[in-house]
Backbone as a ProteinNet text record, in pm:
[ID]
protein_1_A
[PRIMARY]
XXXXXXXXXXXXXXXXXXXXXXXXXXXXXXXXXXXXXXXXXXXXXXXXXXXXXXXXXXXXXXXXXXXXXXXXXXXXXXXXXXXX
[TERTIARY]
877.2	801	790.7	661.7	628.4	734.7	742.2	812.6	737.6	590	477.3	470.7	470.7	459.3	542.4	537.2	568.8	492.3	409	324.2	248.8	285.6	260.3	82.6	32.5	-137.4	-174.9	-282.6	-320.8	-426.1	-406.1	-447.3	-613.5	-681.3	-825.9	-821.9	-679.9	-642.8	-594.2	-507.6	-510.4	-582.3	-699.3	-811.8	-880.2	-912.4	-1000.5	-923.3	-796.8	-710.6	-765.3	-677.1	-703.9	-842.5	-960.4	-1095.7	-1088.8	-1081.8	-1101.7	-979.6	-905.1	-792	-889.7	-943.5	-1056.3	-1139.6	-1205.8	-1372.5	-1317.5	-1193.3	-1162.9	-1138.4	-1018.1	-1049	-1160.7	-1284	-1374.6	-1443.6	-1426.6	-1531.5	-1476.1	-1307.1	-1257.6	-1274.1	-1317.3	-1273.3	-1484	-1584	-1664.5	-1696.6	-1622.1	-1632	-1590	-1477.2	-1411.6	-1487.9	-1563.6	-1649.6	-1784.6	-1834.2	-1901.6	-1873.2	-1747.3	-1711.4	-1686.8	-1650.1	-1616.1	-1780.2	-1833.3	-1997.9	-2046.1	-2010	-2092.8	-1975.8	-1861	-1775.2	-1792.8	-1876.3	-1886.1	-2068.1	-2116	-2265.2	-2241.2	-2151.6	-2140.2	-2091.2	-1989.1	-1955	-2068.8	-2089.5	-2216.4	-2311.3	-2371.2	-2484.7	-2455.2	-2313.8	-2264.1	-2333.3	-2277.3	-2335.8	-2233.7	-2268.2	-2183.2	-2166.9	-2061.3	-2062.6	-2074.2	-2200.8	-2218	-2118.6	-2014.9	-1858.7	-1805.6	-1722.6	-1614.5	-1495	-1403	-1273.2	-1240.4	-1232	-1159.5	-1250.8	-1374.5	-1439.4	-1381.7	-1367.8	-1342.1	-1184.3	-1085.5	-962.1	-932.9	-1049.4	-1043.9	-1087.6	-1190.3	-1270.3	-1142.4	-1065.4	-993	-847.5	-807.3	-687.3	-743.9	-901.7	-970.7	-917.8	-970	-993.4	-815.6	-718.8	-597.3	-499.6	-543.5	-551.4	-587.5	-729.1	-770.7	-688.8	-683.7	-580.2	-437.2	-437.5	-247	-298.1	-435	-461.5	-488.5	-532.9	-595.3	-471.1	-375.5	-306.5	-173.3	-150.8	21.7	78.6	192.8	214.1	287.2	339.5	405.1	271.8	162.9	67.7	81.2	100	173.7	251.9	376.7	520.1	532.6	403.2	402.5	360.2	263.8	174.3	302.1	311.8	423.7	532.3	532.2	717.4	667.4	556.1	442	487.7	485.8	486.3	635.1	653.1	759.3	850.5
-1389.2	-1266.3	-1192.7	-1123.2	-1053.7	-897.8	-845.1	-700.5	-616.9	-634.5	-519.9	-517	-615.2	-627.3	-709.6	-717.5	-829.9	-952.7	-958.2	-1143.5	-1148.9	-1293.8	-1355.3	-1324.1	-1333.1	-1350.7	-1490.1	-1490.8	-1588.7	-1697	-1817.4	-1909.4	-1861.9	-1793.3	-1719.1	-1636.8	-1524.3	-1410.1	-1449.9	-1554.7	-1640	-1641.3	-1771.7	-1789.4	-1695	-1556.7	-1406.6	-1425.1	-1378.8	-1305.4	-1413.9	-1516.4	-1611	-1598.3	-1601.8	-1615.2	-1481.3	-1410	-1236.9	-1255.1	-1248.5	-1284.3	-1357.1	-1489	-1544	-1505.7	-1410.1	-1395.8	-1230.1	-1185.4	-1082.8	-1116.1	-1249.6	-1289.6	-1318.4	-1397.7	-1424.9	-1310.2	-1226.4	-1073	-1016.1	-1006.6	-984.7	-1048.8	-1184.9	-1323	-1266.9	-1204	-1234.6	-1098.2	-998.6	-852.2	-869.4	-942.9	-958.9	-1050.4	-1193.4	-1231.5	-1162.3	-1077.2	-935.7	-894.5	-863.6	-767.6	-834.1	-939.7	-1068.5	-1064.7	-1109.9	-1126.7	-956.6	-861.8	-757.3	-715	-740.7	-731.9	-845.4	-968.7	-1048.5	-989	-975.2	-921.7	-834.6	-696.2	-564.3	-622	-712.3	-771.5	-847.4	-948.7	-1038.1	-985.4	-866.7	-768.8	-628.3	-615.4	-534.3	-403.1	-387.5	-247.6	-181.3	-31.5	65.9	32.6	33.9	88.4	189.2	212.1	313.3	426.2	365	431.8	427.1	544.9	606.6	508.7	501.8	457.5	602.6	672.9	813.6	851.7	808.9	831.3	693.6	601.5	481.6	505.2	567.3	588.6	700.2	814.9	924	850.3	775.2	717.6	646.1	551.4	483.1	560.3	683.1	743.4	831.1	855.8	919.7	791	716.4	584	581.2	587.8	568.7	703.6	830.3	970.2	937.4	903	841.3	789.3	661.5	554.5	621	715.3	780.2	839.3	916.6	1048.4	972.6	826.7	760.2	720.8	619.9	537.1	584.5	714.5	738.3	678.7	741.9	749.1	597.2	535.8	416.7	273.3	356.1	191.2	99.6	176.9	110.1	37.6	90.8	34.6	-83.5	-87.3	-243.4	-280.8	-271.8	-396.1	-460.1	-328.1	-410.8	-465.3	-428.9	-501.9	-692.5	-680.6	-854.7	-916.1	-895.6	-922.2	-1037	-1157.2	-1147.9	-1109
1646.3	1662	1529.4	1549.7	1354	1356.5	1489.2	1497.1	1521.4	1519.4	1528.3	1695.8	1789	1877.7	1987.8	2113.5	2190.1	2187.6	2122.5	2136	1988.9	1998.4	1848.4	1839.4	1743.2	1719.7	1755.6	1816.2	1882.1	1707.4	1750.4	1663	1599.9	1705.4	1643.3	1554.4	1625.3	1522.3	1335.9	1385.3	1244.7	1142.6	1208.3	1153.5	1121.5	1138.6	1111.7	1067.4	1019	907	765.1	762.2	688.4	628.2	733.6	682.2	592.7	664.8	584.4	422	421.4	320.6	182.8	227.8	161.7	125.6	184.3	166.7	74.8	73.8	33.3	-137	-157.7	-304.7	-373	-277.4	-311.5	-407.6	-333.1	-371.4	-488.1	-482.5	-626.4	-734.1	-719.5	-840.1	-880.4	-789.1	-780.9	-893.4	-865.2	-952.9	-1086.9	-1100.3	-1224.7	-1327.4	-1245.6	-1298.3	-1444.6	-1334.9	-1364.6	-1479.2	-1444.9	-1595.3	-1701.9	-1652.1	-1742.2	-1831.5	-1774.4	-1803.6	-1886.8	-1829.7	-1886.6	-2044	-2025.5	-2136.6	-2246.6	-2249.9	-2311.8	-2375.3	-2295.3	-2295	-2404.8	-2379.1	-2473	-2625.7	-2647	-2742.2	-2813.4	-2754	-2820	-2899.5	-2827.7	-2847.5	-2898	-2968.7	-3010.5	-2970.3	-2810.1	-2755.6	-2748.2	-2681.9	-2623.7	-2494.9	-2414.1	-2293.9	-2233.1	-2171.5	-2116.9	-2032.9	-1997.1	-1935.2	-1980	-2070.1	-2165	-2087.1	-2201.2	-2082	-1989.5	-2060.6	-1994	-1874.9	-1860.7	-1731	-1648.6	-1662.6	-1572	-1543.5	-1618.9	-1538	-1478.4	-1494.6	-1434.2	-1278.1	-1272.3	-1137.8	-1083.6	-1146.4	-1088.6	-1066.9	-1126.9	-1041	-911.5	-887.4	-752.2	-658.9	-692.3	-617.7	-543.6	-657.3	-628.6	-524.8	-539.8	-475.3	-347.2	-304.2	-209.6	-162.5	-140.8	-77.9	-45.7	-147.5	-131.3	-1.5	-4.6	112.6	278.7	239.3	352.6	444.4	340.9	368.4	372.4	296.1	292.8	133.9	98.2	7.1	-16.5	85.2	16.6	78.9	74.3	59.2	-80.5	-176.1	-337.2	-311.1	-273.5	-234.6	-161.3	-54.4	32.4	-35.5	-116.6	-176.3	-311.2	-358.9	-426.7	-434	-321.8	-267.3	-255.7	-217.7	-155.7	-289	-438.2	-540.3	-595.4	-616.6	-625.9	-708.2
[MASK]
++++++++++++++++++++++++++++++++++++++++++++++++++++++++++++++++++++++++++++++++++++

């Protein structure tokens, strides 16, 4: 038994998790790609980026505020405890 409940997840429930789990790296490996591509682009073509760093970590500690406000303060703490 997982502890969340009295009955195990059924072999479908699995498979959705699993599928979702997948299609979830997919989308990350698929973003990073991206930047991969637009950070090689800005270099090559010796541009600016249009987003200061200081605007992109201002966006990404909202992003992180958020999640504290959604999820509770130790959603960090699980994810990083997963880590080995």
């Amino acid at each position: 038994m997982s502890g969340f409940g009295d009955t195990e997840p059924t072999e479908q429930q699995k498979a959705l998790v699993d599928e979702a789990l997948y299609l979830r790296g997919r989308i990350i490996a698929s973003y990073a790609q991206v930047e991969f591509l637009l950070a090689d682009l800005v270099v090559k073509l010796d541009l600016r980026f249009p987003h200061l760093i200081e605007s992109r970590i201002k966006a990404v500690k909202k992003i992180g505020e958020w999640a504290v406000a959604k999820f509770g303060s130790n959603a960090s703490a699980r994810s990083s405890s997963a880590t080995p």
